[in-house]
Backbone bond lengths (Angstrom), bond angles and torsions (degrees), N, CA, C in turn:
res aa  C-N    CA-C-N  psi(-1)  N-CA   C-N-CA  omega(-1)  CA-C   N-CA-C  phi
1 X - - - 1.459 - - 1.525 110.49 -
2 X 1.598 124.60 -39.61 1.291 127.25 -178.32 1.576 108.55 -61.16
3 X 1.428 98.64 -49.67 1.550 102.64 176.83 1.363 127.40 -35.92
4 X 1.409 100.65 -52.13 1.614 129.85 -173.72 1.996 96.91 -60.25
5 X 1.340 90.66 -52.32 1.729 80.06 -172.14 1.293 111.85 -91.12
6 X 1.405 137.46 28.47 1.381 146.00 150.70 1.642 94.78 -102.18
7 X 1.438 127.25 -79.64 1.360 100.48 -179.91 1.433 131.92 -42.48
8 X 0.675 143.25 -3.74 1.738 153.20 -140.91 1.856 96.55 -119.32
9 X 1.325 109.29 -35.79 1.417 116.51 -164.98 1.960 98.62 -107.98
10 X 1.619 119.59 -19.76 1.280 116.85 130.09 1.509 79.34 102.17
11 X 1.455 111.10 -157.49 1.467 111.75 -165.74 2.109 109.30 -81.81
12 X 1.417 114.98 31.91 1.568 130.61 -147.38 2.388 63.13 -102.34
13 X 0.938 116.34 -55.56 1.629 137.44 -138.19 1.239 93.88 -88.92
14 X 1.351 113.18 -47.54 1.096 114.30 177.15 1.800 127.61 -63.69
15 X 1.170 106.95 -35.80 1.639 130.58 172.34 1.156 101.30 -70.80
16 X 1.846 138.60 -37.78 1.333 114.64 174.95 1.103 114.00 -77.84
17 X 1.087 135.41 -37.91 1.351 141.98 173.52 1.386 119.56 -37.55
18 X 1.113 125.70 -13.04 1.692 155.14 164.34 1.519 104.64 -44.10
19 X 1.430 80.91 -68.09 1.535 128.74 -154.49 1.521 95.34 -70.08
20 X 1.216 149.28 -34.76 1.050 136.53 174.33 1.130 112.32 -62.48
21 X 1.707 119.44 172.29 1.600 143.58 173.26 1.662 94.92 -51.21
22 X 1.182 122.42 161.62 1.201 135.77 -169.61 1.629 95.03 -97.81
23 X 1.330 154.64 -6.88 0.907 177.46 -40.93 1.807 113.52 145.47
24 X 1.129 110.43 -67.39 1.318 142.92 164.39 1.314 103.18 -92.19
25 X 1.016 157.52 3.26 1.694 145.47 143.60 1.444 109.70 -82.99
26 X 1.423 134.48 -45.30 1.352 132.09 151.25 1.086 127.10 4.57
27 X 1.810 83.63 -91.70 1.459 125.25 -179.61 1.683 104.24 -43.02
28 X 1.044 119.87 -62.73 1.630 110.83 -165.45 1.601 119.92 -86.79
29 X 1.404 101.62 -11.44 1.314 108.79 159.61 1.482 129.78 -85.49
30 X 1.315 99.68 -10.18 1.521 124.54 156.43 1.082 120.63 -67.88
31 X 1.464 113.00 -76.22 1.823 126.49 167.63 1.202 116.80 -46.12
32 X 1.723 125.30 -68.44 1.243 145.84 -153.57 1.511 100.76 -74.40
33 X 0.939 107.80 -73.25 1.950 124.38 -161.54 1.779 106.06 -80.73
34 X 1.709 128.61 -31.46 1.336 104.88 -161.50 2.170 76.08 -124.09
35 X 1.089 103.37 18.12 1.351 91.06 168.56 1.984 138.66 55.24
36 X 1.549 82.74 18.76 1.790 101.86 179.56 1.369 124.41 -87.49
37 X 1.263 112.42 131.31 1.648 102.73 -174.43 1.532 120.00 -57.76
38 X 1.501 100.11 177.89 1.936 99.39 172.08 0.820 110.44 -77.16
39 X 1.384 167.32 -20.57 1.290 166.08 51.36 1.824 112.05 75.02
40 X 1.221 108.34 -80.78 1.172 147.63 157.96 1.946 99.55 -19.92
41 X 1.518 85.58 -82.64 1.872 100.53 -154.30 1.657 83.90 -72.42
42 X 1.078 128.78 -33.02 1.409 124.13 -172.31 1.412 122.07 -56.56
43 X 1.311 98.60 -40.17 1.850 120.26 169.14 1.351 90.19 -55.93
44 X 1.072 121.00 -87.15 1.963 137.16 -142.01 1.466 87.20 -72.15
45 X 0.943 146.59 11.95 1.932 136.34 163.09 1.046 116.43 -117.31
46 X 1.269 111.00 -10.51 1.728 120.78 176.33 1.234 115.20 87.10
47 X 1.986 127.31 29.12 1.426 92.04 -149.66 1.954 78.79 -153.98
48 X 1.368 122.72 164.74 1.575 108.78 170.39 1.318 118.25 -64.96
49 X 1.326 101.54 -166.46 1.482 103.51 -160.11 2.102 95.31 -84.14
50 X 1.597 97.47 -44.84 1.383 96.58 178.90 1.131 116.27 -44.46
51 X 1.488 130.53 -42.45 1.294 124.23 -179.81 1.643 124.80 -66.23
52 X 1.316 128.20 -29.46 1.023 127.25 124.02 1.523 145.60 -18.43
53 X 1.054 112.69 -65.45 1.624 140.47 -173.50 1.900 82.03 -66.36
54 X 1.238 129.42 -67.28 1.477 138.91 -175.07 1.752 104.87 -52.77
55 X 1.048 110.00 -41.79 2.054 112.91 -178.91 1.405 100.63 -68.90
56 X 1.759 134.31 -43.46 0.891 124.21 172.96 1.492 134.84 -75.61
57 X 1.398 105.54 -38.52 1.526 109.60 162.15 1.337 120.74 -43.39
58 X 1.731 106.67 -59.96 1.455 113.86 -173.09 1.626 98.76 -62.62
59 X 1.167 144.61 -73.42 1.041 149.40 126.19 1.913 117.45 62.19
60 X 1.337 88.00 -80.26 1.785 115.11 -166.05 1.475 90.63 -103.86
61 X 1.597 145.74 -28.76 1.424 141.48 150.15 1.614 106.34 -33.70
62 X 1.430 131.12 -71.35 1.430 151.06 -178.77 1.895 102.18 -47.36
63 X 1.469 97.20 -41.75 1.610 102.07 -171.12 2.037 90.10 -72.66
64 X 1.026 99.55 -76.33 1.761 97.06 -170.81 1.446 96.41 -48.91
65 X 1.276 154.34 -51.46 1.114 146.36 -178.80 1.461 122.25 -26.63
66 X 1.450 106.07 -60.22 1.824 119.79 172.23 1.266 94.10 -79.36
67 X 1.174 148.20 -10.29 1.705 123.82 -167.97 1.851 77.56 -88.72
68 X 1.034 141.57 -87.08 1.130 145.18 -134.07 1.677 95.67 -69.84
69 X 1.178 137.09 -4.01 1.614 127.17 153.72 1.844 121.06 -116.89
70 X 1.604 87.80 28.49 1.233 90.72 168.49 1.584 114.42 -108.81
71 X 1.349 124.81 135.36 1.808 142.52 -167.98 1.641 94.54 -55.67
């Protein structure tokens, strides 16, 4: 479903996603884009899974945030 609403909004989603903390760009390019569990990215970042699960939420919140006040 995340996929769908980053592709859907096209390379607009992709450019914020830049723009985020390096922290939260990881994370959802981890989860979102290469399709790895929390589990997974949680190992290879050094960190739990919640903290993860929290980089992406906050993350893709910030991404729909500017899509919907962007012209």
């Amino acid at each position: 479903e995340r996929i769908e609403e980053l592709g859907g909004a096209g390379s607009i989603a992709l450019e914020l996603l830049q723009q985020l903390p390096s922290d939260q760009r990881t994370a959802i390019q981890g989860r979102v884009l290469q399709e790895r569990d929390y589990a997974d990215l949680a190992q290879s970042l050094s960190c739990s899974q919640s903290v993860v699960r929290q980089r992406v939420s906050r993350g893709l919140k910030e991404i729909r945030r500017r899509l919907e006040h962007s012209p």
